[in-house]
C-alpha positions, 0 to 999 in steps of 0.5 A: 503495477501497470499504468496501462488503462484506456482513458476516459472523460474526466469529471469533477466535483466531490460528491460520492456516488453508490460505488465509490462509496463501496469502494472505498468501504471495502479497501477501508475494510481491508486495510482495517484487517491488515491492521489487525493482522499487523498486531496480531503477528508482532508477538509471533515468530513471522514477526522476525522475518523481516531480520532475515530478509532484510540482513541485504536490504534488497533481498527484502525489498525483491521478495515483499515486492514480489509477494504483493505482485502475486497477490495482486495478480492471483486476486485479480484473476480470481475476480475476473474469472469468478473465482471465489477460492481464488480470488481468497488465496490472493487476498490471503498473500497480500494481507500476509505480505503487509501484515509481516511487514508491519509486524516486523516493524511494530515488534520493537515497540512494547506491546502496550504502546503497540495500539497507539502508534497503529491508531496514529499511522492509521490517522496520517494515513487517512489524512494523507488519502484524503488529501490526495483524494481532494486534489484528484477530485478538485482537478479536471485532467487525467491522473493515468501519468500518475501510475507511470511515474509509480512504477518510475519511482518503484523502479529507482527505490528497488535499484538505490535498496540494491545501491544501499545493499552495499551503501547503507546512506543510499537506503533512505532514497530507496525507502523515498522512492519506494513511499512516493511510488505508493502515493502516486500508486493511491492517486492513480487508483482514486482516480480510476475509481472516479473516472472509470465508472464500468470498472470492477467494483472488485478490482478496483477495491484491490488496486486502492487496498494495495496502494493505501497498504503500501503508504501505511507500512511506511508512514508507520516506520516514520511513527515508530522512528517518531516515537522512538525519538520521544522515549 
């Protein structure tokens, strides 16, 4: 999760150009599969992985985290040598690293309420992104120490998941840390996809997937607990 990009001029206004839109269209796309796979899976066996990984917390954190960085990294490659194949196997990895995640978590709701916490996360998650969205595009500066301060605040979730491994209070500023790390993540790609207007359409696409999929497995942990606190 490098923040590592050259700067350029800063725009500002609302308006959405061609490319932006196929931007956002196909991370949107993306992260509707992600949902489908989410439910898809909470009825099969990949469902419980999570009880195993997660027996040390960070483990769990240390093999999602790398399976999302592979994923990423084989994708990217993919696209940036024209490689169909490769770029599907990446795409795969991701969808599969979230899509367990989340089913691993939606399995303890019953089925039939399945849908409707998807559909409620899936609205706080939109809220959210157009949020952030409004702020990037209101403000005429640059947002790149925003992918600084994500890996910062990925950095200290991944060291107070090892704390809580052994501490369990410490887990909740892990699971913080980690859920700013991922809106600070959306920032910085909403921002590169309105300044860096010569960037991979493709590249870009993944990079907003990957950080609207992170904010989305963790706004729905917060619905489930909502939810759970209702029944």
């Amino acid at each position: 999760m490098s923040s590592t990009e050259t700067p350029s001029e800063t725009g500002r206004g609302f308006g959405l150009s061609s490319r932006e839109a196929r931007v956002i269209g196909g991370a949107s796309l993306l992260m509707a599969i992600n949902v489908a796979v989410m439910y898809a899976l909470a009825t099969t066996p990949l469902a419980a992985v999570n009880d195993y990984l997660f027996a040390f917390p960070i483990v769990g954190a240390l093999a999602y985290g790398a399976a999302i960085m592979a994923g990423q990294l084989v994708a990217e490659r993919g696209v940036s040598g024209g490689d169909t194949g490769v770029a599907f196997v990446g795409m795969v990895i991701l969808q599969l690293a979230f899509g367990v995640f989340g089913a691993g978590a939606l399995r303890f709701v019953p089925r039939e309420s399945q849908l409707t916490v998807l559909a409620v996360t899936a609205v706080v998650v939109a809220v959210l992104t157009a949020l952030i969205a409004a702020y990037v595009y209101a403000r005429s500066t640059t947002f790149e120490h925003w992918g600084s301060y994500a890996n910062y605040a990925f950095i200290g979730g991944v060291v107070a998941v090892a704390v809580g491994t052994f501490y369990a209070p410490v887990l909740i500023a892990g699971f913080v840390l980690i859920f700013l790390g991922f809106l600070l993540r959306l920032g910085w790609e909403i921002w590169k996809v309105r300044d860096e207007r010569t960037a991979s359409i493709a590249l870009q696409t993944i990079g907003v997937y990957i950080a609207v999929a992170g904010v989305f497995v963790h706004v729905l942990q917060l619905v489930m607990r909502y939810f759970a606190s209702r029944g």
